[in-house]
C-alpha positions, -999 to +999 in steps of 0.1 A: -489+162-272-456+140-259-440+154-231-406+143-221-390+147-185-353+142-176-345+132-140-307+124-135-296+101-107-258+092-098-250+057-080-234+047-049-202+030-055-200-013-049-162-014-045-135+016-036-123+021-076-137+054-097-170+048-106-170+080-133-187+073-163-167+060-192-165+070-229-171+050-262-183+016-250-181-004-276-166-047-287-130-060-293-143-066-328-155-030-335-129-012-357-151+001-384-129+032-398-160+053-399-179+060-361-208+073-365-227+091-330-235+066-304-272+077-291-274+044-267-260+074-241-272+090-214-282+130-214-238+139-205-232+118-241-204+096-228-224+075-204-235+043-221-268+031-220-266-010-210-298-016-201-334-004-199-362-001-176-399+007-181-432+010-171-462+029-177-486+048-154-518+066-160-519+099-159-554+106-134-554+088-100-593+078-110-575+059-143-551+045-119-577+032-096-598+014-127-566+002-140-554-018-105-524+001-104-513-012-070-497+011-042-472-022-035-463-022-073-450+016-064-433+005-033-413-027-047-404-006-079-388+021-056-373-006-035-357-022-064-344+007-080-329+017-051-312-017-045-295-010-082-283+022-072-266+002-041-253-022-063-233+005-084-253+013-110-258+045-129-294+056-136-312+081-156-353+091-160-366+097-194-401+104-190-425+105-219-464+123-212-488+109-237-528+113-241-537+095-207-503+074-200-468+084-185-442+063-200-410+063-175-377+049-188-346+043-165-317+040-182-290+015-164-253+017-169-224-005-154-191+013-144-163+000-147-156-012-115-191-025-114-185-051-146-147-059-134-168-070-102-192-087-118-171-103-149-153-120-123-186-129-105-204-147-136-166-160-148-168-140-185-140-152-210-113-126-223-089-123-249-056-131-243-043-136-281-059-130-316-060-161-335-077-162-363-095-189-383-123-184-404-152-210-404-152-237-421-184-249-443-186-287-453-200-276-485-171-252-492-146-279-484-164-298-511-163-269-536-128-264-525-120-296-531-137-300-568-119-266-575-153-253-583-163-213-576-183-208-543-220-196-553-230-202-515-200-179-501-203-140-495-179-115-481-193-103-451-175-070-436-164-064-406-160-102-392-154-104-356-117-122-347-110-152-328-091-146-291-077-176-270-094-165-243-097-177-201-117-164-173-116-132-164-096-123-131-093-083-119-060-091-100-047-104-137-062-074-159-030-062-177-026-097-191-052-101-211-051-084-246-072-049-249-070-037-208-053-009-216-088+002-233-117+003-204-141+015-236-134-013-256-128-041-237-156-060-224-179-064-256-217-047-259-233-087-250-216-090-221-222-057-210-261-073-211-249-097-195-236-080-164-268-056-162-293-088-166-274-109-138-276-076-112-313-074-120-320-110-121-305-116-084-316-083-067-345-088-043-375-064-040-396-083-012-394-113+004-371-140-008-390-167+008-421-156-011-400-159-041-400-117-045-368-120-066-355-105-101-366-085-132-384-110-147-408-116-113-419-077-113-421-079-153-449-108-147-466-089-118-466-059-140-445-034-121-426-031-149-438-033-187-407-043-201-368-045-195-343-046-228-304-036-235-313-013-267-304-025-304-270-006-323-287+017-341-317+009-372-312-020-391-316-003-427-287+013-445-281+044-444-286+071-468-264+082-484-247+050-489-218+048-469-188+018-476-193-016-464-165-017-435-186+014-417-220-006-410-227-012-379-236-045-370-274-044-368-267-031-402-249-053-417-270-085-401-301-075-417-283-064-454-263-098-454-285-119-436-321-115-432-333-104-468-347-126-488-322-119-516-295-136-490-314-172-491-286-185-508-253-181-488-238-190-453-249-170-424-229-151-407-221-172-376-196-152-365-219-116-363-247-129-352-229-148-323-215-110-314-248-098-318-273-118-302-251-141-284-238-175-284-277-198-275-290-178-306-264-185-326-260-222-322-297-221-332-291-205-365-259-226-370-281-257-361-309-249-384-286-237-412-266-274-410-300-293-411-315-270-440-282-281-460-284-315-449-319-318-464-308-314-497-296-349-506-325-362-487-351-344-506-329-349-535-336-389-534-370-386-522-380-367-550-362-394-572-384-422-556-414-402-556-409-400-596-400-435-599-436-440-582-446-422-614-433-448-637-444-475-616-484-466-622-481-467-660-462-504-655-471-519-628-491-553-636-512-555-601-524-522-612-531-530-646-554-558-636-573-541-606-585-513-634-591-539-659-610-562-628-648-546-642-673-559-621-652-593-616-645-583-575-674-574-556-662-560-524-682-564-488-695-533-471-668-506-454-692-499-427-722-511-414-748-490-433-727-487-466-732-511-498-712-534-516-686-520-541-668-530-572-630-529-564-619-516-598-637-482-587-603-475-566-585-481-596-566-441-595-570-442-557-547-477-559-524-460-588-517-427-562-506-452-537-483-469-557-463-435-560-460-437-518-456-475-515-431-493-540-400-511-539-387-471-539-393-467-503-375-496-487-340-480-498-353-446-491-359-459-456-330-468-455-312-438-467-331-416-442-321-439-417-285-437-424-292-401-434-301-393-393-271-409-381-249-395-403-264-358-397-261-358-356-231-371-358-215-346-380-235-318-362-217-329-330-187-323-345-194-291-357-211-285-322-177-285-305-157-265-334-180-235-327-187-240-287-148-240-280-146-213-313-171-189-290-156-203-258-181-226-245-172-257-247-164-258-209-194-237-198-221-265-187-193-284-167-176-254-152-183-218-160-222-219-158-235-201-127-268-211-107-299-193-119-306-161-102-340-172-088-326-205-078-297-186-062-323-165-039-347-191-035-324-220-022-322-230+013-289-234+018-258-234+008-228-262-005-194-265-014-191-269-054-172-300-060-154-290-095-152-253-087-149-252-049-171-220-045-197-216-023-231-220-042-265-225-033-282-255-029-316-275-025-317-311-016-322-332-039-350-353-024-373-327-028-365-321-063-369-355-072-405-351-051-414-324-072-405-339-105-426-370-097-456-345-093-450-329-127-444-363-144-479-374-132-493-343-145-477-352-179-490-386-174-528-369-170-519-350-203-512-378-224-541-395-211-561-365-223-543-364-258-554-399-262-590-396-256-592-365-283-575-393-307-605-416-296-629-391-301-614-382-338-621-419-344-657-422-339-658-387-354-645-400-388-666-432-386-698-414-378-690-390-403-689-412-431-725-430-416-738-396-421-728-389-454-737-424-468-772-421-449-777-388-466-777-397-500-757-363-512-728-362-540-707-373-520-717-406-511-691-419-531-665-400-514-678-407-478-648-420-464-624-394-478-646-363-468-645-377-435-607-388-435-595-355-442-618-336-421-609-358-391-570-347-403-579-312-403-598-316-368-568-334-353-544-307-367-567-278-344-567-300-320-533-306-312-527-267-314-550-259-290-538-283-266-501-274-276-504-237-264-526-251-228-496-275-217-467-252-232-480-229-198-484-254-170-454-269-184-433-239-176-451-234-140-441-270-133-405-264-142-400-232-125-413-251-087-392-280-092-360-255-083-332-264-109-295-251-099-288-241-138-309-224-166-296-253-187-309-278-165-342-256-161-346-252-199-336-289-209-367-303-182-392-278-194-381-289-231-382-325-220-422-322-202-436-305-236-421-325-261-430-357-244-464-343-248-459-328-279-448-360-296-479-380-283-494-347-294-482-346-326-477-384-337-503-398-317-525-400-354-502-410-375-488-438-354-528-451-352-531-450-385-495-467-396-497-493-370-533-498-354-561-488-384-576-519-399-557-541-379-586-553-356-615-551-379-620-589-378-642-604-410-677-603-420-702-614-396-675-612-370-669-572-368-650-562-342-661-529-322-655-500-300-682-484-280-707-505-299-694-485-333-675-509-359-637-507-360-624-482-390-613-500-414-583-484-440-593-462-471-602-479-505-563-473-514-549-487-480-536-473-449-503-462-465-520-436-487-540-423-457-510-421-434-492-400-463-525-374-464-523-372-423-483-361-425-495-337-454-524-325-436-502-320-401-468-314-414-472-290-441-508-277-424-485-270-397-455-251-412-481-231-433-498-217-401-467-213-384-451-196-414-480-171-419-481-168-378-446-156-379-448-132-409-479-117-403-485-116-365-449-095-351-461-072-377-494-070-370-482-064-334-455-040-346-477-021-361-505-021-332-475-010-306-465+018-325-501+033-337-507+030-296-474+050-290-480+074-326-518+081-322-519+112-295-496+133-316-514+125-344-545+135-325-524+171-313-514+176-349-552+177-358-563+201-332-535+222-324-524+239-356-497+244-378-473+256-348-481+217-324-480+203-362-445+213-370-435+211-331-446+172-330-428+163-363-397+174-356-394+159-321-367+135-316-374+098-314-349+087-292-336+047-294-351+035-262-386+046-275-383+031-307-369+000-292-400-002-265-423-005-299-411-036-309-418-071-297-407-086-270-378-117-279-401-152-271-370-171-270-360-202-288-380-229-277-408-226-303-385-225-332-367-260-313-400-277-314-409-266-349-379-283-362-373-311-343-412-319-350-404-316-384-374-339-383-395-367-363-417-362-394-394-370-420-376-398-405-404-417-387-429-419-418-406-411-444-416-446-459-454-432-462-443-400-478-409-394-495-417-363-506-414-351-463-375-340-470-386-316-498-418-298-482-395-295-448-364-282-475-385-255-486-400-246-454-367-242-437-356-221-460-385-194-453-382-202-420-343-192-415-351-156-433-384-154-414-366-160-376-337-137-386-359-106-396-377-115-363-347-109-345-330-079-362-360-060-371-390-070-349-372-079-319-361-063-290-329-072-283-323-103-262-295-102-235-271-123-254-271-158-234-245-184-235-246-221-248-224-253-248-246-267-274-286-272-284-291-285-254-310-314-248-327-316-281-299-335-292-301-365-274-345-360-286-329-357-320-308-389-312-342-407-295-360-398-330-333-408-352-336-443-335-373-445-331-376-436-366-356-470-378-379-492-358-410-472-373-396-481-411-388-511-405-427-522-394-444-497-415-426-516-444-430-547-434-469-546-421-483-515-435-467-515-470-475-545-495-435-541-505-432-580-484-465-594-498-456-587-532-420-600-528-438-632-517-462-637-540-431-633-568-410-658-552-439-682-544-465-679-574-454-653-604-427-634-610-448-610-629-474-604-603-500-615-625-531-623-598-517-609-572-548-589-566-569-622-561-542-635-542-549-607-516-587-608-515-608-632-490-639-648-496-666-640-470-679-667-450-704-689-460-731-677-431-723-642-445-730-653-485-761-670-476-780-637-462-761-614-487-744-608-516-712-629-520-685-604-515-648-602-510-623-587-486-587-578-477-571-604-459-555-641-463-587-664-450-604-694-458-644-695-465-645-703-428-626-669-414-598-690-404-565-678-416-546-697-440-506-705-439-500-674-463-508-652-433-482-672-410-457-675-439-463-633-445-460-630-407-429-652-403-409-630-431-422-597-415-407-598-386-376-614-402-372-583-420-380-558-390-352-577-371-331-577-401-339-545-412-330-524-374-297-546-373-286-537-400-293-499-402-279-500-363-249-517-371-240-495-400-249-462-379-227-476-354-199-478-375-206-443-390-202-428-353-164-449-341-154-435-377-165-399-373-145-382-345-169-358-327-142-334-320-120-325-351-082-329-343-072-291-348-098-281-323-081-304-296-050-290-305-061-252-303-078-263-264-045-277-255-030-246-264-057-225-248-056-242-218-018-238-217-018-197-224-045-192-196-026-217-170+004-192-178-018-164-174-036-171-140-008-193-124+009-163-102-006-167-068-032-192-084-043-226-069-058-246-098-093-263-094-097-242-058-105-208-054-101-196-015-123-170-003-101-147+020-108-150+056-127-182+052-123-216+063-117-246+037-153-264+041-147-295+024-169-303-005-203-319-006-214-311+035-245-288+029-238-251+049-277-236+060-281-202+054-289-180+081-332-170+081 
């Protein structure tokens, strides 16, 4: 059966103030009138629990052996828990003795003169007013403004307050507001906060070597796991108690992650408190898109239906299904036969639904649409980074990375801050990012020859299946169209989750000062990948397919296999199967990965940590049966069951894949705004259960903004009005059936004939006269259609990006990306925290007693 043993150990003291253990820990915000027990304590009950530490043993030295347990794993795990006690840390033993493992847990609380120390150290904001402003919804300002009643809205209890807040300084403490309360003062997050920069920066081995931080001994396995411990269970308790007495886990999951909650605001504000300021901006971000997509899908699904009417009306149509046996088209490959074209005649009627006059606005629209969107989101970027106090953190308040911090040569003056920081030059960085852009170089290269190798996969496909005389003859090319889709899809998947890895390995050598600098490079290698990844396929087959085909008896080829020509229906209809096949193909296995796997692995971490005393309760009687039941569970057990957080990065990608999708091609496929509507929706319940109920919980990190997805975001949005603009005007027959109007019949009456070659006369003589796509004479030369077409194609791709540029241009001088209240409340908040930190203060230069002033800039070495 489970065994647990206690071992108590008390810490040295960092700095000559009383270490003694403190009472109710708790956040500014947490005035609930009913407390219920806190059991995030250690064994005295008033010392709180900040952060956790485990690992597992076996319990035989022969299991040891055969499991690689190292005797150097023992020896840096003492050596770093050691090093925590020296730092001023508290620490407690929990030992739990399963079947064949021992499962040790050290519990890890900061004193208070240990996160005074540290606070100061990492520069964490404090309140030094209440000022409270709830936040503002666009959509509610509508509602507000149409005096209509708020379905979206909800009142969510307990909502955290707003503080003018500045940098926390020890020598200032009884100015800011709450000091008088050491229990209540510095909130639960940044509490993590203090606990994951001590283990983050303590050394266990050789710095040179790199020997550095929590994370280091987690991925060489000395420990399992290290977590700050969830506030309680997330479900509500029973019996019911009032709203204002949840705690916050509680009242996240109730009002925020059920599925009965799809329908209002998030609560920005809670989960911000929670999980921190990175995760919330996530959940703010996604929550503004998801909204945003409404009007899009909105006039998609309009011009989707208007395709509708179109294939009952339009006259093109009419006569291709009406044609009989009057066009007899040439051969789609080199072993296929001759076809009549009216045979396509619901194949051409589906593509009318994705290419008609429809599309060009919608273009457009989405075009507009994406400038419009990031440049509203920017605003509302800076409301809530200065709201949560990080609108000056990239520039000023963010501190170097732990690892680079041990790992960094030497030492400079910071030029903004004036404190000593560590430093590597930057030659050697720029040496090492040349490495990993050649490696991404290599990748793309390899991305590109699976795209060449779907290719001849779909063309020899469709050889096979017309050689072998099946049912499906007749449907050779789409069998092997689709299948190719479906190919490329596990394709790109597998080599997704290969460079993701060496991505990260790259990042981590090249020795970034910042974990915003680290994350927005490692972002930048994979997505470059990821969008030649992702778009490689459709961009071949919007911009390339059936472009170099050439004309009977002139073929051109690749690798001795004749160029693939476009579908019976056109490229356009094939280009909107691919971004159904990969975009939806993609959220559905991403959607059912996300809901299925944590709880599959859930479930497999707790039957692991559950199966001995189920085993006891078999064998040992009524008396072990009754014993094992009633033992106590306590929370850092139940927390080391769940999953460990992944971060956000995955969920970034998802999206941002998703928006290239919907702006890039949305002229192939204007039903993209609706299929990513609808999968956003699942997708913001499915990330929030993640987090509050499958999750450990993440030490809350903090965030200026999204990072650098939004100038990607920006990159797409602009990308995306070139794309249009030539997917209209050379992949859509939106311009050659403008011409044929203005130049032959209004009606369109013959325009099918007036888009069908002859073949040449050498060709007719050995076989069957035939016809083809494409503006020729009987000798394969091209006729002044095709330089008239050509002429008023890129006309409109020059016209088209003007246009749409100019107007998006307009849209951003007119939109102020910070609202003027916000500038008002920084003026003020810079004022109050000049008034509080001006005695004995020298602004924009911090002194370090008993040290030279080394001006800025001149590298210092540090001593070996």
């Amino acid at each position: 059966m489970r065994r647990r043993v206690e071992q108590r150990e008390d810490s040295a003291e960092l700095i000559a103030m009383e270490t003694q253990a403190e009472t109710d820990y708790g956040s500014i915000a947490a005035d609930a009138p009913v407390h219920r027990p806190d059991r995030n304590v250690f064994s005295d009950g008033f010392s709180r629990v900040d952060f956790v530490l485990v690992w597992e043993e076996p319990l035989s030295s022969q299991r040891e052996e055969s499991r690689g347990v190292s005797p150097a794993h023992k020896e840096w795990r003492k050596v770093f828990l050691n090093k925590l006690r020296d730092c001023g840390l508290l620490q407690e033993q929990k030992e739990v003795i399963e079947a064949k493992t021992k499962i040790t847990f050290v519990l890890l609380s900061a004193p208070w003169s240990v996160l005074c120390y540290y606070a100061e150290e990492i520069s964490l904001r404090v309140p030094l007013q209440v000022f409270t402003a709830p936040i503002t919804n666009w959509s509610a300002q509508i509602f507000s403004r149409l005096s209509l009643p708020n379905l979206l809205s909800q009142d969510v209890p307990n909502p955290p307050p707003d503080f003018y807040t500045c940098q926390f300084r020890n020598n200032k403490l009884q100015r800011f507001l709450g000091s008088n309360n050491k229990n209540t003062f510095f909130k639960t997050s940044q509490r993590h906060q203090v606990l994951y920069e001590i283990l983050a920066r303590t050394a266990y081995g050789s710095v040179k070597r790199g020997e550095v931080g929590i994370d280091r001994l987690i991925t060489e396995q000395v420990f399992t796991a290290a977590y700050p411990l969830h506030e309680g269970g997330f479900r509500l308790p029973t019996p019911p108690v009032s709203p204002q007495s949840l705690v916050l886990r509680e009242i996240l999951y109730s009002y925020w992650a059920t599925w009965s909650s799809w329908r209002h605001y998030q609560p920005l504000d809670h989960i911000r408190e929670y999980f921190g300021e990175k995760i919330a901006l996530y959940f703010a971000w996604l929550g503004f898109y998801t909204g945003w997509l409404l009007p899009a899908s909105l006039v998609g699904t309009v011009v989707f239906l208007f395709g509708f009417w179109l294939m009952a009306t339009d006259v093109p149509a009419k006569e291709l299904c009406d044609s009989g046996n009057s066009f007899t088209m040439c051969p789609l490959c080199n072993i296929c036969s001759h076809w009549n074209y009216s045979s396509i005649c619901v194949t051409f009627k589906a593509g009318i639904m994705f290419d008609n006059g429809g599309t060009v606005f919608f273009s457009v629209f989405m075009s507009l649409w994406s400038v419009t969107f990031l440049e509203y989101w920017k605003r509302t970027c800076s409301v809530l980074s200065h709201r949560w106090d990080c609108s000056e953190f990239q520039d000023i308040e963010e501190r170097p990375r732990p690892e680079f911090t041990a790992m960094a040569p030497m030492t400079m003056r910071n030029s903004v801050t004036g404190a000593e920081e560590p430093y590597f030059p930057h030659t050697k960085r720029l040496n090492r990012t040349m490495t990993g852009c050649m490696v991404i170089i290599l990748m793309v290269i390899m991305v590109l020859m699976f795209l060449m190798a779907v290719i001849l996969y779909r063309t020899i496909v469709t050889v096979i299946i017309y050689e072998s005389g099946s049912f499906l003859t007749g449907s050779a090319g789409r069998v092997a169209s689709i299948s190719g889709s479906v190919l490329n899809l596990l394709v790109i998947l597998m080599l997704s989750k290969v460079y993701t890895s060496l991505a990260r390995l790259l990042t981590r050598w090249e020795m970034h000062r910042t974990q915003s600098k680290y994350e927005d490079m490692f972002i930048l290698k994979v997505f470059v990948f990821q969008f030649v990844n992702f778009y490689s396929s459709p961009v071949y087959i919007a911009f390339f397919k059936g472009r170099f085909i050439g004309y009977p008896r002139n073929y051109k080829t690749l690798f001795g296999v004749r160029n693939e020509d476009c579908g019976a229906g056109g490229c356009l209809i094939e280009l909107a199967q691919e971004l159904l096949v990969i975009m939806v193909g993609k959220q559905l296995i991403n959607n059912a990965q996300e809901f299925i796997w944590p709880k599959l692995r859930c479930w497999w971490q707790k039957r692991k940590s559950s199966h001995w005393p189920k085993q006891a309760r078999e064998k040992g009687g009524d008396e072990e049966r009754t014993e094992v039941q009633e033992e106590e569970v306590f929370p850092w057990e139940t927390d080391y069951q769940l999953l460990g957080c992944e971060g956000l990065f995955s969920e970034y990608l998802e999206m941002v894949i998703q928006f290239g999708f919907i702006t890039i091609f949305v002229a192939a496929c204007p039903l993209a705004p609706l299929f990513a509507l609808i999968n956003n929706w699942v997708e913001i319940r499915l990330d929030a259960q993640k987090f509050v109920t499958e999750y450990r919980r993440p030490v809350g990190e903090r965030a200026q903004d999204i990072g650098i997805w939004f100038p990607i975001l920006q990159v797409i949005a602009h990308v995306a009005v070139l794309s249009n603009a030539f997917l209209i005007a050379f992949t859509s027959s939106f311009l050659p059936r403008l011409y044929y109007a203005y130049t032959r019949d209004r009606t369109l009456t013959g325009f099918i004939n007036f888009t069908l070659a002859t073949a040449p006369r050498n060709y007719n003589q050995q076989h069957t006269p035939c016809r083809y796509q494409g503006f020729r004479d009987a000798d394969g030369d091209y006729l002044p259609e095709y330089f008239h077409l050509l002429a008023i194609r890129l006309t409109f791709v020059i016209v088209f990006e003007h246009v749409v540029f100019s107007i998006g241009r307009l849209i951003d001088l007119i939109v102020p990306d910070v609202p003027e209240e916000v500038e008002l409340k920084m003026k003020r908040e810079h004022y109050m925290a000049k008034q509080a930190l001006a005695e004995n203060q020298f602004l924009g230069k911090t002194m370090i007693p008993g040290e030279k002033d080394v001006p800025s800039g001149r590298p210092i070495s540090r001593p070996s």
